[in-house]
C-alpha positions in Angstrom: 104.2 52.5 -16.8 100.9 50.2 -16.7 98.7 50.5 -20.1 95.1 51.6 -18.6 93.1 48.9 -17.1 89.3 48.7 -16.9 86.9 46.3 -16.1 84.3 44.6 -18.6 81.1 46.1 -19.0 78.8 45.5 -16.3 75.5 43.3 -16.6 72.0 45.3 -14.5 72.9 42.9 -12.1 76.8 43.1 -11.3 76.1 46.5 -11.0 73.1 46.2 -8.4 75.6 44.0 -6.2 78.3 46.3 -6.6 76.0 49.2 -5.4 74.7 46.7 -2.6 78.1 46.4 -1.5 78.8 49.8 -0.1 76.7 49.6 2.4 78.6 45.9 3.5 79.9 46.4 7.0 83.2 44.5 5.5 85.9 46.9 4.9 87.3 44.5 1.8 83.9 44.2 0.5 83.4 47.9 0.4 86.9 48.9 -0.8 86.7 46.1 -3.8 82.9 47.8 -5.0 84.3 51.2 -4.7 87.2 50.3 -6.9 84.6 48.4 -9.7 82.7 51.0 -9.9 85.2 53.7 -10.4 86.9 51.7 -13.1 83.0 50.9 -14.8 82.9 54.7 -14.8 85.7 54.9 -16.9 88.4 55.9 -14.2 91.9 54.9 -14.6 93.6 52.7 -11.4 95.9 55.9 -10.3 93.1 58.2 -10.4 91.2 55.7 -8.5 93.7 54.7 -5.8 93.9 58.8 -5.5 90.5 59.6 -4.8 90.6 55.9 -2.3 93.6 56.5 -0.6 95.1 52.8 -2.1 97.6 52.3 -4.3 97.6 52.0 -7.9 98.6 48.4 -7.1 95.5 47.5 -5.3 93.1 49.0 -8.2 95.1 47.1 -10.6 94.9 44.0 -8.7 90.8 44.5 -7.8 90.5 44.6 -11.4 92.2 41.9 -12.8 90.8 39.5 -9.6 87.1 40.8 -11.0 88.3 39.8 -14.9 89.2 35.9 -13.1 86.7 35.8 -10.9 83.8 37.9 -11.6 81.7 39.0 -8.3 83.4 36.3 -6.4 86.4 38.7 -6.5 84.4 40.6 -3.7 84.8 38.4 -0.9 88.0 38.2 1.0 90.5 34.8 0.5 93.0 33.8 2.7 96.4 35.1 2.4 97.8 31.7 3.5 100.5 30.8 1.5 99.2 27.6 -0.4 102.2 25.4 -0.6 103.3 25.9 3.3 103.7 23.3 5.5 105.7 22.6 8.5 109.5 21.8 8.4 109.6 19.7 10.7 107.8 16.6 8.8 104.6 15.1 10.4 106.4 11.8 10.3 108.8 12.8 12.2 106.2 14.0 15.1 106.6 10.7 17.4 110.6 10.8 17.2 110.5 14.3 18.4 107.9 13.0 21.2 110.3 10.2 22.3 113.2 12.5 22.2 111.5 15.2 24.8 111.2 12.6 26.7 114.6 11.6 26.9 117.3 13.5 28.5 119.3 16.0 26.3 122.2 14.5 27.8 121.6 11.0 25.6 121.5 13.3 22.8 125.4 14.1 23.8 123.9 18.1 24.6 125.1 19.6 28.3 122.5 19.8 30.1 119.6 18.1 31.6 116.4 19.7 30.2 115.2 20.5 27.1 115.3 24.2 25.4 113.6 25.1 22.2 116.9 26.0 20.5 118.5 23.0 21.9 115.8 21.0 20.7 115.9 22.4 17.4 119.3 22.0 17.0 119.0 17.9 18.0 116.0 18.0 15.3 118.5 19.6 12.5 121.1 17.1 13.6 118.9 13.8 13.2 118.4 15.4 9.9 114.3 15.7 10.5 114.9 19.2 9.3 116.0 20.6 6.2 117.9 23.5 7.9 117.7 24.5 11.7 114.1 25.4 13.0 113.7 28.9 14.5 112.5 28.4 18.5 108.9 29.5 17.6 108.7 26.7 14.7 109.9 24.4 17.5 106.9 25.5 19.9 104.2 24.9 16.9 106.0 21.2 16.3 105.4 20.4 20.1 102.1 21.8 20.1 101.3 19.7 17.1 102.0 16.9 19.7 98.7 17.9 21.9 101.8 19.2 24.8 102.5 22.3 26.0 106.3 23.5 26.1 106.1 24.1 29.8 105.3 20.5 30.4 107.6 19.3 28.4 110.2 20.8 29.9 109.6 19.0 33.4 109.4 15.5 31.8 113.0 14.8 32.0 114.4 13.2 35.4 117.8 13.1 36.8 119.4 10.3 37.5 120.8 12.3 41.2 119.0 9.8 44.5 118.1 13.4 45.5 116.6 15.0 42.5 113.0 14.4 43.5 113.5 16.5 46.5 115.4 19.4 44.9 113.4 19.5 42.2 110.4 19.8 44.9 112.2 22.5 46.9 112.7 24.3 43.3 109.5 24.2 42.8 107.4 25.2 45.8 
């Protein structure tokens, strides 16, 4: 069980910019000065999250960002993780360029386009991956590139005297 948790006294003006905040269109905004208030009144987080139809968890965590951050807590941050970043390294970006435009035949792989698994898989073999890349990870890497997939795909030739032609009858 959490010990209660309220929030600091409020200064005049806190509490005038909490009050000014439920009327913000913002739905975050709103929630986040409704919860304030309630625990300035002397409500506890469950009885809060109750009457708000939150959870306990969300009071708890309105308060405590209000104890770091003061009225700044109000305003909605990103809920980007701040340590991602891609697996497939950007120094690896030109290699993977090259490759799509190689046959995934050179690459020893049976057949003579390119697929996002297969081309995750050539990335995990090269080791330019830590483990294999799931297709949609392979789509951001290309698009990274300034290509789209579907291009990519057609940039591969056959080395077949006909292959222009069939591939112009496949594609009209």
């Amino acid at each position: 069980m959490h010990p209660p948790l309220f929030i600091r006294p409020l200064t005049r003006c806190e509490r005038e910019q909490l009050q000014a905040g439920l009327r913000s269109a913002d739905a975050f905004t709103l929630r986040r000065c409704q919860i304030l208030l309630a625990s300035a009144s002397g409500q506890r987080a469950r009885a809060i999250a109750a009457s708000l139809g939150c959870s306990a968890g969300t009071a708890r965590n309105a308060i405590a960002a209000f104890h770091a951050e003061g009225l700044a807590c109000l305003a909605e941050k990103s809920s980007r993780p701040k340590a991602a970043k891609p697996l497939l390294d950007p120094g690896h970006h030109e290699q993977l360029y090259l490759l799509l435009h190689q046959s995934p035949r050179l690459a020893g792989k049976p057949r003579s386009t390119w697929t996002l698994a297969l081309l995750a898989e050539a990335c995990y073999e090269r080791g330019w991956t830590p483990r294999p890349l799931s297709i949609e990870a392979v789509r951001h890497a290309v698009a990274r590139l300034g290509v789209s997939w579907r291009r990519a795909k057609h940039w591969v030739t056959s080395p077949d005297p006909a292959y222009a032609r069939k591939k112009t009858r496949a594609t009209v």
